[in-house]
MMTF fields as JSON, N, C-alpha, C and O atoms, coordinates in Angstrom:
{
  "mmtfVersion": "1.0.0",
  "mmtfProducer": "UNKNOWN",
  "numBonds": 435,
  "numAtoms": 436,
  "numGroups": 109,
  "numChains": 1,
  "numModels": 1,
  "chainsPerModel": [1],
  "groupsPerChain": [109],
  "chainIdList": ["A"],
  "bondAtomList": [4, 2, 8, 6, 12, 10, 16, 14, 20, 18, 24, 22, 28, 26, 32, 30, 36, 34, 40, 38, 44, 42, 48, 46, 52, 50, 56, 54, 60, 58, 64, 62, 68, 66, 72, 70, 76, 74, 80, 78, 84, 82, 88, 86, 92, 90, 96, 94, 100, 98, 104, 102, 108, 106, 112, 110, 116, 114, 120, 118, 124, 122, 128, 126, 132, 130, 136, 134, 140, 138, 144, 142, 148, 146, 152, 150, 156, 154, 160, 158, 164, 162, 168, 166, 172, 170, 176, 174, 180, 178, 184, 182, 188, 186, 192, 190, 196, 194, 200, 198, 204, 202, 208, 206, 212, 210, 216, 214, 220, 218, 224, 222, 228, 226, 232, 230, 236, 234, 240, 238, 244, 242, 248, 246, 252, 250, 256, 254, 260, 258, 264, 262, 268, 266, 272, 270, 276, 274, 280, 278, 284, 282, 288, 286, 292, 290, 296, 294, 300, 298, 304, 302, 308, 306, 312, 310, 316, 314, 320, 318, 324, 322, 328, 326, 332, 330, 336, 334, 340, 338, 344, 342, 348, 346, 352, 350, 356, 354, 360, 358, 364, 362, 368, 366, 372, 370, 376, 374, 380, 378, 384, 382, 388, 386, 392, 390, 396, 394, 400, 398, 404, 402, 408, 406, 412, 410, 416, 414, 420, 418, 424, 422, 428, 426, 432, 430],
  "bondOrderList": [1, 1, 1, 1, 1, 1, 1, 1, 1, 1, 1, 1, 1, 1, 1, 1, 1, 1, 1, 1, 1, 1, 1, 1, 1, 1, 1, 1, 1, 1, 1, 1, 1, 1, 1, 1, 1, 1, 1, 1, 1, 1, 1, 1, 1, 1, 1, 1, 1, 1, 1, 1, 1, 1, 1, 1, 1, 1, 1, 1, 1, 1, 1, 1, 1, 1, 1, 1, 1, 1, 1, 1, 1, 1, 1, 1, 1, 1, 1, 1, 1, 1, 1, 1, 1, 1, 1, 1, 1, 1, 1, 1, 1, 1, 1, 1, 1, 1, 1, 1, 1, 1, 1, 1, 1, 1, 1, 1],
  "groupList": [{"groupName": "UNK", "atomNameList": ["N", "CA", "C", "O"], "elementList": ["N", "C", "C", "O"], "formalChargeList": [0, 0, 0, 0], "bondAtomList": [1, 0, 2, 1, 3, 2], "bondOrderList": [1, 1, 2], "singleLetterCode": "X", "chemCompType": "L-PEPTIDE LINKING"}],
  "groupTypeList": [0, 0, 0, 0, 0, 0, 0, 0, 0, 0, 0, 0, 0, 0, 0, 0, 0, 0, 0, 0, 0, 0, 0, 0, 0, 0, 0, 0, 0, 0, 0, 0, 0, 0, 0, 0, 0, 0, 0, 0, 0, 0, 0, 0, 0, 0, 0, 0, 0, 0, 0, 0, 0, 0, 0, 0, 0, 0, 0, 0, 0, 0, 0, 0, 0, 0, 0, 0, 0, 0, 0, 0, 0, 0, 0, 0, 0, 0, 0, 0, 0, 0, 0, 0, 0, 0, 0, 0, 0, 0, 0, 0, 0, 0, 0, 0, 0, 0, 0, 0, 0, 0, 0, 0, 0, 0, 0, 0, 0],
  "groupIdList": [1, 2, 3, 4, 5, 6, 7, 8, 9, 10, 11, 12, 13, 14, 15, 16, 17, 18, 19, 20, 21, 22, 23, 24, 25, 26, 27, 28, 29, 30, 31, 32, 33, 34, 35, 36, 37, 38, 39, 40, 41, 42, 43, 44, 45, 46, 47, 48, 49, 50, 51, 52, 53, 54, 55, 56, 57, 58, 59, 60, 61, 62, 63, 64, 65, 66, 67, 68, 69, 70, 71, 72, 73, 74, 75, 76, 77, 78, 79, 80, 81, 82, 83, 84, 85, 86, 87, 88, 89, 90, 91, 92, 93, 94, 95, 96, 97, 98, 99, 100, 101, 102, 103, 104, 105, 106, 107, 108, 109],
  "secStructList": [7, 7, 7, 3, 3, 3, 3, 3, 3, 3, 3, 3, 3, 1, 5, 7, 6, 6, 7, 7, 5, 7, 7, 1, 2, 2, 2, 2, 2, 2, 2, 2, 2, 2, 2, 2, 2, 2, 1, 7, 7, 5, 7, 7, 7, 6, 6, 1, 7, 3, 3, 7, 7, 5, 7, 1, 1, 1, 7, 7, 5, 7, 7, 3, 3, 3, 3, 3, 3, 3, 3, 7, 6, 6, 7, 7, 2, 2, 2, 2, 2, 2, 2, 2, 2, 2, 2, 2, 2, 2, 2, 2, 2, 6, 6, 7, 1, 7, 7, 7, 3, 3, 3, 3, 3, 3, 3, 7, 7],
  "xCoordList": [67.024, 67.228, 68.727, 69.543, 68.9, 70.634, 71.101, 70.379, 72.357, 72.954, 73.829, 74.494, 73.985, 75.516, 76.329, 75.824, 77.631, 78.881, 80.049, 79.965, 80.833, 82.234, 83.389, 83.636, 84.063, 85.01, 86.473, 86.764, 87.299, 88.104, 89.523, 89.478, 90.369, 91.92, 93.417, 93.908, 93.812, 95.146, 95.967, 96.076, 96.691, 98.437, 99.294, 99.644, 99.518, 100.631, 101.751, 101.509, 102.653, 104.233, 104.439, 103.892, 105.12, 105.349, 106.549, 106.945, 107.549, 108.883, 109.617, 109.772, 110.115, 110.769, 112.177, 113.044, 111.789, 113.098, 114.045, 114.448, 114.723, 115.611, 116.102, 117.253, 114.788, 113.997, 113.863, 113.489, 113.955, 113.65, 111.992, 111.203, 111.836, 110.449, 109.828, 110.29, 108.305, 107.829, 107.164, 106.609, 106.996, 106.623, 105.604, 104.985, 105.143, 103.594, 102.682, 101.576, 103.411, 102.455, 102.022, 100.807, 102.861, 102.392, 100.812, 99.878, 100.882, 99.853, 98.699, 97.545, 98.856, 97.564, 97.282, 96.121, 97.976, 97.361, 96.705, 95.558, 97.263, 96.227, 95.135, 94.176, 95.045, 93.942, 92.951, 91.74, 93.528, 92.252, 91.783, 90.56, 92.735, 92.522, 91.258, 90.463, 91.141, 89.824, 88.784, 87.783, 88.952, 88.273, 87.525, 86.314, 87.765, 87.362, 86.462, 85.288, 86.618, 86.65, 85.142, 84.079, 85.643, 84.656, 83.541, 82.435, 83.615, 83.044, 83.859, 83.848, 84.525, 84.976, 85.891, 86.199, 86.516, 87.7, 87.963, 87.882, 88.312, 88.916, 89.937, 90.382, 90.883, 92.554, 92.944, 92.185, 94.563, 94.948, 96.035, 96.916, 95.948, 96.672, 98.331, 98.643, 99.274, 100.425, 101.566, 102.619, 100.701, 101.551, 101.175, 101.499, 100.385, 99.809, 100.2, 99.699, 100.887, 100.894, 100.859, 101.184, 100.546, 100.782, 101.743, 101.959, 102.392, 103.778, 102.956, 101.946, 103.789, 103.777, 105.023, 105.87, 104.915, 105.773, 105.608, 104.493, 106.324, 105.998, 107.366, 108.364, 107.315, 107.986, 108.407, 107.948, 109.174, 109.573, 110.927, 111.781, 111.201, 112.448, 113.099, 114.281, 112.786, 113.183, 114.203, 115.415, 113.554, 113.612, 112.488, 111.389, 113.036, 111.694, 112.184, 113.192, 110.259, 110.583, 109.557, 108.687, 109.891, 108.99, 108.981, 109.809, 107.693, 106.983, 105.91, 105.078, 106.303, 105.051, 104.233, 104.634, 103.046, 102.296, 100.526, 99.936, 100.261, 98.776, 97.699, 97.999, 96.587, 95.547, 94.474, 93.846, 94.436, 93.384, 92.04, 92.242, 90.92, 89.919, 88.686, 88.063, 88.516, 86.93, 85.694, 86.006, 84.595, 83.268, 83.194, 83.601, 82.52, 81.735, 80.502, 80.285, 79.303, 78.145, 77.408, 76.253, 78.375, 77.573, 78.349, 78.402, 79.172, 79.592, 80.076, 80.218, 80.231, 80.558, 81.839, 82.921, 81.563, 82.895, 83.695, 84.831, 83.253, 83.994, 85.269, 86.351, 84.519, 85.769, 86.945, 87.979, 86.724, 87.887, 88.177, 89.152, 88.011, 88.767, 89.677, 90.742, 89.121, 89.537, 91.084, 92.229, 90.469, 91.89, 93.111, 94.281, 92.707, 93.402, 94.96, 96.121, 94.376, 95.233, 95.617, 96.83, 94.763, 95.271, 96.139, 96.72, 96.256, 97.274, 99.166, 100.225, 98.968, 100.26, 100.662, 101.788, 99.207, 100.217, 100.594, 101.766, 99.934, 100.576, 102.039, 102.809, 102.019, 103.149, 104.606, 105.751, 104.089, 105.151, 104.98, 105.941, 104.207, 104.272, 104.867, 105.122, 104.997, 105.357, 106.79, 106.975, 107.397, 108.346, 108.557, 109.304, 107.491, 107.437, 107.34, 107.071, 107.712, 107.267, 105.983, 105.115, 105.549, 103.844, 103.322, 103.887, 102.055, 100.817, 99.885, 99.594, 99.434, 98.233, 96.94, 96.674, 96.277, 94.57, 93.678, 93.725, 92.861, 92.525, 90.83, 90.464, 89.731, 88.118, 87.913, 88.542, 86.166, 85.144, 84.131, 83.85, 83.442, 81.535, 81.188, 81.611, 80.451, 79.465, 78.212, 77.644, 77.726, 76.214, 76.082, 76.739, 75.162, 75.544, 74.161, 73.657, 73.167, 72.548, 72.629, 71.769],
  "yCoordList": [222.214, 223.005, 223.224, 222.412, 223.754, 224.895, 224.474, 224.944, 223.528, 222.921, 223.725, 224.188, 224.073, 225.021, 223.972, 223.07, 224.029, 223.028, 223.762, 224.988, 223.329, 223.826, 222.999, 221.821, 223.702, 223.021, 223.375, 224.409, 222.084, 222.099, 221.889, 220.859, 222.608, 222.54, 222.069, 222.835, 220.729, 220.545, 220.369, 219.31, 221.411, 221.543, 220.567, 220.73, 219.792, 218.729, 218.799, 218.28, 219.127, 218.673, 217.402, 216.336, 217.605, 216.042, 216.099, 215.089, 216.899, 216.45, 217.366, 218.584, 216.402, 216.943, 218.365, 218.523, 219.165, 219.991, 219.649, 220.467, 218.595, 218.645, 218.184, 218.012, 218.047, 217.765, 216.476, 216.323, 215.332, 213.978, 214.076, 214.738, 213.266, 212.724, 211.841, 210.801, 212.709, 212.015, 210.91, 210.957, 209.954, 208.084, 208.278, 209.059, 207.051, 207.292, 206.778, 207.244, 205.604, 205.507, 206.236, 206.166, 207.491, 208.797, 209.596, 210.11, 209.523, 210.204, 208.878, 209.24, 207.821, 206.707, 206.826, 207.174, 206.642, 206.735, 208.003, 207.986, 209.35, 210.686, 210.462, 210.675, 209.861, 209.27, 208.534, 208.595, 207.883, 206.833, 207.379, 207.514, 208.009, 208.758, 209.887, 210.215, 210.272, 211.309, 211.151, 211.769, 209.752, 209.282, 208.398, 208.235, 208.163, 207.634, 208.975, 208.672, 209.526, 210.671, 211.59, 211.967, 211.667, 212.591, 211.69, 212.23, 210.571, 209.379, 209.631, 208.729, 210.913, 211.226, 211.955, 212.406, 212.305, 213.439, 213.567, 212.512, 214.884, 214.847, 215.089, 215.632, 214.88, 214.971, 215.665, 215.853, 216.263, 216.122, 214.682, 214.494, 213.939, 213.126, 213.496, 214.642, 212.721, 213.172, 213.404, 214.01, 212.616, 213.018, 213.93, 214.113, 214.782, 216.907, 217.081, 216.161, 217.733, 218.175, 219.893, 220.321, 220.401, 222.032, 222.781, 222.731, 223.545, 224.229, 225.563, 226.168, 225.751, 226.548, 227.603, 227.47, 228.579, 229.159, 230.43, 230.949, 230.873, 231.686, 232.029, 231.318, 233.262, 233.543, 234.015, 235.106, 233.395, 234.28, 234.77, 233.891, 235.819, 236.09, 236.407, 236.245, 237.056, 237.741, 235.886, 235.926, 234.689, 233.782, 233.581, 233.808, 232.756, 232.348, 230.999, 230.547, 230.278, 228.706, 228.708, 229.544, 227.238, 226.299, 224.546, 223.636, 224.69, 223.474, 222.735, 223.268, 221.235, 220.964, 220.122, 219.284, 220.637, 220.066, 219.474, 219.622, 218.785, 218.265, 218.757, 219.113, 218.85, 219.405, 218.151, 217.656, 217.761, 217.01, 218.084, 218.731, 218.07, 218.663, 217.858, 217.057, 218.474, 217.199, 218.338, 219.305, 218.119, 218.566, 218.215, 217.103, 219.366, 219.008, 219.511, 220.518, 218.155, 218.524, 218.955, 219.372, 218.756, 219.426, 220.348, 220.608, 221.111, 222.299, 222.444, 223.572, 221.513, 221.311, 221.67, 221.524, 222.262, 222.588, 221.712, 222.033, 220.517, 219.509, 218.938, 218.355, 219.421, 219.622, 220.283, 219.871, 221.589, 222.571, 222.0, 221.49, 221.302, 220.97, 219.79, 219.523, 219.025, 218.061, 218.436, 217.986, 219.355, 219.821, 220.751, 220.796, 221.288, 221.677, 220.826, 221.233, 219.491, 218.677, 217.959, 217.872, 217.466, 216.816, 217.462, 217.019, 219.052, 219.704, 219.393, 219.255, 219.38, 219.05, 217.72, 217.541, 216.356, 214.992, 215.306, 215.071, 215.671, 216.371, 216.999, 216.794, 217.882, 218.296, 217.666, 218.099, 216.4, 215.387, 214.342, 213.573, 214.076, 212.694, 213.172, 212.27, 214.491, 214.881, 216.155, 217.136, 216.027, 216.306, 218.032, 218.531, 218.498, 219.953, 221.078, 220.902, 222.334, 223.57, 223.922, 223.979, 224.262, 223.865, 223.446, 223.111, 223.324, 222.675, 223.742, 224.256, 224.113, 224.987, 224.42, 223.466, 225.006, 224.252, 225.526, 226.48, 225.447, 226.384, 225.984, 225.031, 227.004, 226.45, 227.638, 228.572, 226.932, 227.751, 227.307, 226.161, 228.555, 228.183, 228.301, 229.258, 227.416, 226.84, 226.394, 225.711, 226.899, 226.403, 225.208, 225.022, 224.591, 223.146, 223.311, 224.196, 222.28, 221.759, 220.333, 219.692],
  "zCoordList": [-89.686, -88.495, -88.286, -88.723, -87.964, -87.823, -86.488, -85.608, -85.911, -85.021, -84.877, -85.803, -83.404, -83.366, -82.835, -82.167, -83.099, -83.119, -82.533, -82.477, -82.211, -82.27, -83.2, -82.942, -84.283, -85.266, -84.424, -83.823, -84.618, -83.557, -84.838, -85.51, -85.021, -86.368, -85.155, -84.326, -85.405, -84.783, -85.65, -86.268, -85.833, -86.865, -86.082, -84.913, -86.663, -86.367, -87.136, -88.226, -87.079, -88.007, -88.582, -88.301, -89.248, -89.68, -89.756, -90.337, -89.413, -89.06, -87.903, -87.995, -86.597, -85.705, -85.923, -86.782, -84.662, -85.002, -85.543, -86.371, -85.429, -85.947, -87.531, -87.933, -88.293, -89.498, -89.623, -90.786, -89.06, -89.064, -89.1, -88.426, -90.022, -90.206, -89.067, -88.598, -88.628, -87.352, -87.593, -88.691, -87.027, -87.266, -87.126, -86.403, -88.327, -88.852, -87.64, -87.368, -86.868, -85.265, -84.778, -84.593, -84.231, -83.94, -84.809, -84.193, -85.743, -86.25, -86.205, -85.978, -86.344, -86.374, -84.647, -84.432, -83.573, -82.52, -82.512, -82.064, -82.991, -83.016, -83.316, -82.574, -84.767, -84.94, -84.441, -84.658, -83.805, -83.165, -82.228, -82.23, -80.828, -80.103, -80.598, -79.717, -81.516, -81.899, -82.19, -81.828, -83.328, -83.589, -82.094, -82.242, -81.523, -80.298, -79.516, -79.298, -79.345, -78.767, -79.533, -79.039, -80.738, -81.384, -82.254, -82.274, -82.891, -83.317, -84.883, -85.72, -85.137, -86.714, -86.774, -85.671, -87.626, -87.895, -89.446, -90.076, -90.25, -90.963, -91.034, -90.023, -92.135, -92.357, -93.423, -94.374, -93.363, -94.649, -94.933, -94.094, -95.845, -95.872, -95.664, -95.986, -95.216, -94.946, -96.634, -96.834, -97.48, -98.841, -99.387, -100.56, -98.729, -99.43, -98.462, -97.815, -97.699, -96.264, -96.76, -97.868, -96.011, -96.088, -95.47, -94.259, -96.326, -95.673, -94.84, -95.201, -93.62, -92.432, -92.751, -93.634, -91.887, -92.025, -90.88, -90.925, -90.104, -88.761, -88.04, -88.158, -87.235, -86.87, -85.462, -85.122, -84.624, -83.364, -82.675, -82.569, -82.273, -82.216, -82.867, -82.561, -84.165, -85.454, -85.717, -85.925, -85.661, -86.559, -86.98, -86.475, -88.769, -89.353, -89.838, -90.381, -89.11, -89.316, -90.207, -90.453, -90.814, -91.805, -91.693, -91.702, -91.597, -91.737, -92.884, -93.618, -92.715, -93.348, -92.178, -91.371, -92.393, -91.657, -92.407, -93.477, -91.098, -91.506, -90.716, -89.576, -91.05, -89.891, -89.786, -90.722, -88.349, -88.322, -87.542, -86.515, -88.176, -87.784, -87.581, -88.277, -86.082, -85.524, -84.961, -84.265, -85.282, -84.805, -83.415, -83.078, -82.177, -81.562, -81.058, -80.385, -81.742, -81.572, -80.322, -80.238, -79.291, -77.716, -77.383, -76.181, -78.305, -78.027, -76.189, -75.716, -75.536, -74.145, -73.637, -74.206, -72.259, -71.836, -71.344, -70.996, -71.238, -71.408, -72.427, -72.355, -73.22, -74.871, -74.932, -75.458, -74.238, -73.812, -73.21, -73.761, -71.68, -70.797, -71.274, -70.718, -72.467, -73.417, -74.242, -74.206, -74.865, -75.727, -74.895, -75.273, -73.997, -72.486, -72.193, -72.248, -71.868, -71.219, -72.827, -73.015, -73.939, -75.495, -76.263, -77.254, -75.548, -76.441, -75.606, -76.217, -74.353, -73.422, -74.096, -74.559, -74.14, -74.603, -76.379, -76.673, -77.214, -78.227, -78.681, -79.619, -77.511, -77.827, -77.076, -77.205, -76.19, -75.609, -76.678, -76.655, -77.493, -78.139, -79.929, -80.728, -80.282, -81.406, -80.837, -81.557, -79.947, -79.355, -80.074, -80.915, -79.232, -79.955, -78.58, -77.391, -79.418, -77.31, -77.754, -76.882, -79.336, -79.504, -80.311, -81.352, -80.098, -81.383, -81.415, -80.335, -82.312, -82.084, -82.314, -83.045, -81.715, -81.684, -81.854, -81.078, -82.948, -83.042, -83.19, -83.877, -82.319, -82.591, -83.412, -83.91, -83.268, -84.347, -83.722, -83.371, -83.566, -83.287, -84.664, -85.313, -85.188, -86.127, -86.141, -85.29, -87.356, -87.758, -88.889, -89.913, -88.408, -89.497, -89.537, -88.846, -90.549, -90.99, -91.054, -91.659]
}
């Protein structure tokens, strides 16, 4: 039977503006924090990270970053109201102006 979900993508940096590498505490409390939260998460490990690259203000930045991505099976608006306020401590605890969070309605099996 076919479950609709919502798939939830958080781009995290892995190194502050000013290119210092962000502390691995930081990303294990993300972690747990979701894992708490969602009962699971997947990752990319921080030694593949994926380069970013974007632009505003006729500047162009680059990053490497990681995506942690979590399911939710009650598709609830509770979740939004979740990543709402998880994207503000995000972007105070990885000292950034953003993070992007990006969903998906999904069909699972």
């Amino acid at each position: 039977m076919l479950a609709h979900v919502k798939k939830y993508d958080i781009y995290l940096p892995l190194q502050y503006n000013n290119g210092e590498w962000i502390e691995d505490a930081k990303f294990e409390q993300t972690r747990s924090e979701l894992f708490e939260r969602f009962g699971g998460l997947t990752y990319i490990m921080r030694e593949f990270p994926l380069r970013g690259i974007w632009g505003q203000d006729s500047q162009v930045y680059q990053d490497f970053i990681v995506i942690y991505t979590v399911i939710d099976f009650s598709s609830s608006e509770e979740t939004t109201h979740f990543f709402v306020e998880y994207k503000e401590i995000l972007k105070f605890r990885f000292e950034q102006e953003e993070i992007l969070i990006t969903v998906q309605d999904m069909g699972i099996f």
